[in-house]
N, C-alpha and C positions, 0 to 999 in steps of 0.2 A: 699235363706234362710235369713231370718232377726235376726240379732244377737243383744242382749243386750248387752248398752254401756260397759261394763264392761268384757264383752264376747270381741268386739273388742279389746279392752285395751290388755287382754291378751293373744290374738292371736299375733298383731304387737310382743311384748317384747317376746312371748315367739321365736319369728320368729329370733328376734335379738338375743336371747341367744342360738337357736341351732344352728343360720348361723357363730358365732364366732365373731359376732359383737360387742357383748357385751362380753368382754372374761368370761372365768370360773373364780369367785373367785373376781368379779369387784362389789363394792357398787351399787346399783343401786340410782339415782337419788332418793330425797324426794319424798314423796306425793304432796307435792305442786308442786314442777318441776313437775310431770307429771302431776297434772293436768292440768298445765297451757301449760304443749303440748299437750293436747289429748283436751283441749277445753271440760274436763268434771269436776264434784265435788270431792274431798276428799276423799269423800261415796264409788262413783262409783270407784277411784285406787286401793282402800282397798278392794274391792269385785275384783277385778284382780289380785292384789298379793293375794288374799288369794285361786284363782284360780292356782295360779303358784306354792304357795305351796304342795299346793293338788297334780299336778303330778311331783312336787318332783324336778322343776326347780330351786327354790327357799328354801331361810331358812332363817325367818323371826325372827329375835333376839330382844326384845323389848329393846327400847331406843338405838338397833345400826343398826336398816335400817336394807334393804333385799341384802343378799348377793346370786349371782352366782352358784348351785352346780353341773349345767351340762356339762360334759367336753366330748360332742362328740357321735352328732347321724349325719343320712344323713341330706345334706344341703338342705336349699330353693334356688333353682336355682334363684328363684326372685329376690335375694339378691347378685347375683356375680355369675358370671362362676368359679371366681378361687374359692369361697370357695367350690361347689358343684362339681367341678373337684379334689379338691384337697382330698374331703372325698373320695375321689373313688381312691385315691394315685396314678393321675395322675398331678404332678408338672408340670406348664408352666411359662412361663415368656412375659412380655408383652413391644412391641417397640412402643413408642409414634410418630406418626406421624404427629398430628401437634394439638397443645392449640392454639385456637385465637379465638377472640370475634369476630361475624357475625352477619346478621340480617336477618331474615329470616321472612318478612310478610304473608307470608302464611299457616306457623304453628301459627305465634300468633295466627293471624286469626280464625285457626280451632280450637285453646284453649279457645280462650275469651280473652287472656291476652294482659295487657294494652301494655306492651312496646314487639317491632320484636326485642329485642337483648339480644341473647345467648352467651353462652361460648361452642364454640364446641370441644370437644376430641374426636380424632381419632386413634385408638391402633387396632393391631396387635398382637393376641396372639398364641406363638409357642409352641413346644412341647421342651423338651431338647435338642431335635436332631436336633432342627432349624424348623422344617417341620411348618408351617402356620397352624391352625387353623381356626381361625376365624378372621374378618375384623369389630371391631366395633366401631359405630358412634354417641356420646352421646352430645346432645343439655341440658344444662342446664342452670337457669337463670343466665341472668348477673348481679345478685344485687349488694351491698355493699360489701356483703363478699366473690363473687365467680368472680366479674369482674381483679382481676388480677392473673386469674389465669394461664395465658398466661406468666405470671412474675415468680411465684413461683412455679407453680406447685401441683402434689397433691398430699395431706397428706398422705403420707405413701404407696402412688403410687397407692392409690384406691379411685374411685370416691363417695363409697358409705361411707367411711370415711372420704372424703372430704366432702359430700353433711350434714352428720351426724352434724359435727363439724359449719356446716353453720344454724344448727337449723332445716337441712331439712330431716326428717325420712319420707324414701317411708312405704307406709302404702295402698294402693290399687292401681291397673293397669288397664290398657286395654292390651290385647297383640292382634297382629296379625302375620301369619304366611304362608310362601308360597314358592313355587320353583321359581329359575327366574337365568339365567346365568350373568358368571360375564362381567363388562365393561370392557376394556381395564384397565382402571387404579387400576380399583379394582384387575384384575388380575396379573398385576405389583407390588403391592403391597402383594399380597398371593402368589407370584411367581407361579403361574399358567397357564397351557395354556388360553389364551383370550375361551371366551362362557363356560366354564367349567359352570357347574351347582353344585348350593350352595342351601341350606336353608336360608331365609330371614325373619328375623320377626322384628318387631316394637312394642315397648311396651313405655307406654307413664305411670306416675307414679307419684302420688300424694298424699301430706302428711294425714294424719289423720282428718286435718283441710279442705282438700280438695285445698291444694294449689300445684300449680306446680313444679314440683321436678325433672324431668328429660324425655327428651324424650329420644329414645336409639332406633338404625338401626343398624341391626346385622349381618351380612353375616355368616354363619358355615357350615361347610365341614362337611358334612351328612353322611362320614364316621367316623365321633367322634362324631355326636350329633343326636339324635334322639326323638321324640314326645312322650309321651306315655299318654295318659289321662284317666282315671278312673272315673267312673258314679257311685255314689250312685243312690239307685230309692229309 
């Protein structure tokens, strides 16, 4: 389906306001900020907030910017496992296995992009009980503002408010999806018998503008995660 600029504008912000991205009650950015992140006019922000007003996302106060007023529908899994687990009030916590900068020519490769070096994060997410989850493996650029992240760490222990704060909003994907058992090390790592069988997907995610934002290799325990997809005709 082809959506008008304006129609995407407010599909992204409205994605960040229900994923908790943007909290309840948070100023939203000028017109000008967004236009100058969404690569579109003035015209076209004004015709998205005035969409977001409409289903009641938003409250548009002249001369004080658009405030926040949704505090909590289900998540976009797009946007996080912990926020779209956590609306379903199941709390986890996540163990970092390892931040370091790699190089990987064969994803540039299959991206287009100029330079092979990422910043790779690799986490462990458990239930309270300790029991493993999932095993996930996130490539993202090594620019200016994400190559020491092997130093610092990230913002508030999530990449997509790391990835935010670097100017980079996911805004469309690819995803794919499949069965496949674990390696050895994977299974060390999920404290699993070795060969256990997991769901595997790959989803590769890029800003508004069309720029690379994250690639992301998931392993999940198919007894907590499940597919479900729904067809309009």
């Amino acid at each position: 389906m082809i959506r008008l600029k304006h129609e995407r504008v407010a599909r992204v912000l409205a994605r960040e306001i229900r994923s908790g991205v943007v909290q309840a009650g948070t100023q939203l950015p000028g017109e000008v900020e967004l236009a100058r992140r969404f690569a579109v006019s003035r015209n076209t922000v004004r015709a998205a907030l005035a969409v977001l007003a409409e289903d009641e996302l938003i409250a548009t106060r002249t001369g004080k910017g658009s405030y926040v007023l949704f505090d909590g529908r289900p998540l976009d899994g797009r946007l996080g496992w912990t926020h779209a687990l956590s609306e379903q009030g199941v709390e986890t916590r996540m163990r970092t296995v390892r931040i370091e900068l790699a190089k990987d020519p064969a994803l540039a490769e299959r991206l287009g992009l100029g330079s092979s070096s990422f910043v790779v994060i690799e986490r462990v997410r458990q239930l309270t009980d300790g029991t493993a989850i999932s095993l996930e493996r996130s490539q993202v650029p090594a620019n200016d503002k994400l190559h020491d992240l092997p130093e610092r760490g990230l913002d508030n222990g999530s990449i997509s408010v790391t990835l935010n704060r670097a100017g980079l909003y996911l805004d469309h994907c690819e995803q794919r999806l499949r069965g496949r058992v674990l390696t050895p090390v994977e299974a060390g790592h999920l404290d699993r018998p070795a060969d256990t069988w997991f769901l595997h997907t790959t989803r590769t995610s890029w800003t508004a503008t069309d720029e690379f934002a994250e690639h992301a290799d998931e392993l999940l325990d198919p007894t907590h995660y499940e597919l479900n997809l729904t067809y309009n005709s």
